[in-house]
C-alpha positions as CSV (number, residue, x, y, z in Angstrom):
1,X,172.3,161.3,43.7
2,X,169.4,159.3,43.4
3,X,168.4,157.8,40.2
4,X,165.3,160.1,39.0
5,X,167.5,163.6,39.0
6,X,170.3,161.7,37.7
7,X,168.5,160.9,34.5
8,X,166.6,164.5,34.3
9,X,170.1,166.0,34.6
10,X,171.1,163.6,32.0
11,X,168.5,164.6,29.4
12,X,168.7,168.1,30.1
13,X,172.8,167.7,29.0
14,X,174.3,168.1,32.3
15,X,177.9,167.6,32.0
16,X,178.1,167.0,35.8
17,X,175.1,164.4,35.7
18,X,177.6,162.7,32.9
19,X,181.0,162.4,34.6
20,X,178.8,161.4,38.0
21,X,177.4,158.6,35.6
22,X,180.4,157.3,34.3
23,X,182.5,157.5,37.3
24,X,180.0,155.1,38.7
25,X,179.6,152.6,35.9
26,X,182.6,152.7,34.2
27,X,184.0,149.9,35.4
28,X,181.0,147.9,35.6
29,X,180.5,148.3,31.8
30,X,184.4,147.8,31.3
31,X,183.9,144.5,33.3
32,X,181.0,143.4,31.4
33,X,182.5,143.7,28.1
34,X,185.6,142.2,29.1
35,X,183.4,139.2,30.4
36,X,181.5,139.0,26.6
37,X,185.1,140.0,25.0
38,X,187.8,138.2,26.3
39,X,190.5,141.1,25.1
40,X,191.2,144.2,27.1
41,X,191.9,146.4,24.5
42,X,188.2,145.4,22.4
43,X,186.6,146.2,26.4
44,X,187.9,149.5,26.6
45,X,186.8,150.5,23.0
46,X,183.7,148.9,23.4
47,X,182.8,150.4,27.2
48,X,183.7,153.9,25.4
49,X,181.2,153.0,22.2
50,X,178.7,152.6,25.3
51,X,178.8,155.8,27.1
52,X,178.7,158.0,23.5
53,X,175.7,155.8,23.0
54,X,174.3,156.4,27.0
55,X,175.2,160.4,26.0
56,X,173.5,160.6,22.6
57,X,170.4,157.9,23.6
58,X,169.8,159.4,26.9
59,X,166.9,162.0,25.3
60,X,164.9,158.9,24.7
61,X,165.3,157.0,28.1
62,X,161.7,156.2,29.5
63,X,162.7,155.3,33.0
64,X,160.6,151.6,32.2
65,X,163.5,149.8,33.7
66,X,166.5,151.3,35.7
67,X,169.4,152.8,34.3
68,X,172.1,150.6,35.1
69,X,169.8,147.8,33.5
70,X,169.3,150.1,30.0
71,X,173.3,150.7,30.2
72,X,173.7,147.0,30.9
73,X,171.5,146.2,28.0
74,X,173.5,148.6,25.9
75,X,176.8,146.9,27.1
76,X,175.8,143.4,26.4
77,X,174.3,144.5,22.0
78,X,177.4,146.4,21.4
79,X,179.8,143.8,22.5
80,X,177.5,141.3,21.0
81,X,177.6,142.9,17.7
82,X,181.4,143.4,18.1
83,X,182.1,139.7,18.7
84,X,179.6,139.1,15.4
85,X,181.6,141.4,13.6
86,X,185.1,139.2,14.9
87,X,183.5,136.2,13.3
88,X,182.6,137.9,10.2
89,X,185.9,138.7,9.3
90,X,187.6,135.9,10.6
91,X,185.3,133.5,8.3
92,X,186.3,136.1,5.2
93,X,189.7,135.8,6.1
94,X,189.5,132.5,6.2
95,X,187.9,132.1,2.5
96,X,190.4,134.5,1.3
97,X,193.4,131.9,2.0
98,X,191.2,129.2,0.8
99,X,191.6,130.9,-2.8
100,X,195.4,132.2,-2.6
101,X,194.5,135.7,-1.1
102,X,198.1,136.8,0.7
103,X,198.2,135.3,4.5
104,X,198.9,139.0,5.5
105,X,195.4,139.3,7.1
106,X,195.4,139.9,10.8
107,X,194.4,136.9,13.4
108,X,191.8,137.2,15.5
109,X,192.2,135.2,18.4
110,X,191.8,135.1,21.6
111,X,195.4,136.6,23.2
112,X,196.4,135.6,26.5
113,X,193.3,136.7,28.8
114,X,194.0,139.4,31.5
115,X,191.4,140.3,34.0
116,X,191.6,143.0,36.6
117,X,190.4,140.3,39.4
118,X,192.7,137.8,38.6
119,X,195.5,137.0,40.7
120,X,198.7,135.9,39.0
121,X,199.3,132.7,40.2
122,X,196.1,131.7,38.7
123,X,196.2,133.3,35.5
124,X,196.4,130.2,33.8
125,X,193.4,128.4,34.9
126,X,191.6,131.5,34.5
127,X,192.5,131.9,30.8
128,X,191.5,128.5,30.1
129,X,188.0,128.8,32.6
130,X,187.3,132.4,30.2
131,X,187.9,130.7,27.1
132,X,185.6,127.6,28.3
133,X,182.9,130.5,28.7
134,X,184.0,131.6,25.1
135,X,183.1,128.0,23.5
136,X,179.2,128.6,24.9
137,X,176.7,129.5,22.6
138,X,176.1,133.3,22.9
139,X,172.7,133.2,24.8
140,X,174.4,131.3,27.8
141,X,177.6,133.1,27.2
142,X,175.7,136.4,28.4
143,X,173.8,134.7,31.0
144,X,177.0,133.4,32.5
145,X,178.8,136.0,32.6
146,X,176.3,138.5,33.8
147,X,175.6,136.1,36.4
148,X,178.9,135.2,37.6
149,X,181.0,138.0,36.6
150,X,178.6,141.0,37.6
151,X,176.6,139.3,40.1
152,X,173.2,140.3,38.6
153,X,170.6,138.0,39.7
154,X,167.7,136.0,37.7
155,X,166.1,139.0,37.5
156,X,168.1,141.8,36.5
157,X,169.3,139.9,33.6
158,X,165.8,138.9,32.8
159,X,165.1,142.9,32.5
160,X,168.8,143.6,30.4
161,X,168.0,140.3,28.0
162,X,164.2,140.5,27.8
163,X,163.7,136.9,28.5
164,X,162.0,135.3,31.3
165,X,163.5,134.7,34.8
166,X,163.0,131.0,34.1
167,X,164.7,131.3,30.8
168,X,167.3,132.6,32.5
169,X,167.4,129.9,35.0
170,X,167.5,127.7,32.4
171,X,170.2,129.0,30.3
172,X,172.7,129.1,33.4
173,X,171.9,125.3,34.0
174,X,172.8,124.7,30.4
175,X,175.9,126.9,30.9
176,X,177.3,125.5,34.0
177,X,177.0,121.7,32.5
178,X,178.4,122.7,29.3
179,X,181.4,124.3,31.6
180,X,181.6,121.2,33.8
181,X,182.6,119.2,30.6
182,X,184.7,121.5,29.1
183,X,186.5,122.0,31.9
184,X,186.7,118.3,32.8
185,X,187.7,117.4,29.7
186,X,190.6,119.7,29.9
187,X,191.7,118.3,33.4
188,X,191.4,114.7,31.9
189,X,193.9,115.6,29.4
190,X,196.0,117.6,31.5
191,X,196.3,114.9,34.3
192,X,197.8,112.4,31.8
């Protein structure tokens, strides 16, 4: 189906239009978030949170980019907001103990990282390589990962992020030295 009827079939409500849609995206936008997320479980709720958004948003889709880069776009500020929400509360929770709240509140860390694409035997190094691209600052973060982990190019994630293609360039420089001295740093200690 080519993209023009999809998204007239879309806004008119089609239910058909809709299950073709997310049978073809789902597990991009699952894959994505997991890439921002780090936690399977936050992925699928979040991927879900972006296809009632797609449904209910679709009415007001202008066709000024493509689709997959709007649904991206959606992808990346809801998981975004999700991880700014993390932070919120783990900072309260953290002031809370400061001042003798109960130490009932629920941790948010990372749990052990489990991607669809990695191979057992190198689950370990690829836990430590996703929590290296956790330590980024958000902008390169969302670069990276669209980048490496959906294989966008330059250019499509110029479109999803609204910054320039040389911005973008720039930010994936910055994130691939960052990496290198996380990562080397961790194989310094390691190898000791």
């Amino acid at each position: 189906m080519n993209e023009s009827l999809l998204i007239s079939q879309l806004q008119e409500g089609n239910q058909k239009a809709f299950g073709f849609l997310l049978e073809n995206f789902q597990d991009r936008v699952f894959n994505t978030c997991l890439g921002v997320l780090h936690n399977a479980e936050d992925a699928e709720d979040i991927a879900q949170e972006v296809f009632v958004e797609v449904h209910r948003s679709v009415q007001n889709f202008k066709a000024e980019s493509k689709l997959s880069t709007w649904i991206y776009r959606i992808c990346i500020t809801k998981s975004l907001d999700h991880l700014r929400g993390k932070k919120r509360k783990k900072r309260f929770a953290f002031v809370k103990s400061i001042f003798g709240a109960n130490d009932n509140e629920p941790r948010f860390d990372i749990p052990d990282f489990v991607h669809p694409g990695v191979q057992l035997e190198n689950k370990e190094r690829a836990a430590y390589l996703f929590k290296a691209i956790e330590q980024l600052p958000e902008n390169q973060k969302v670069a990276f990962t669209l980048n490496k982990i959906e294989c966008l190019s330059y250019q499509e994630i110029s479109e999803i992020t609204g910054m320039s293609v040389s911005a973008v360039e720039s930010l994936l420089f910055r994130a691939r030295q960052n990496l290198k001295k996380i990562l080397s740093d961790y194989y310094e200690e390691n190898e000791k």
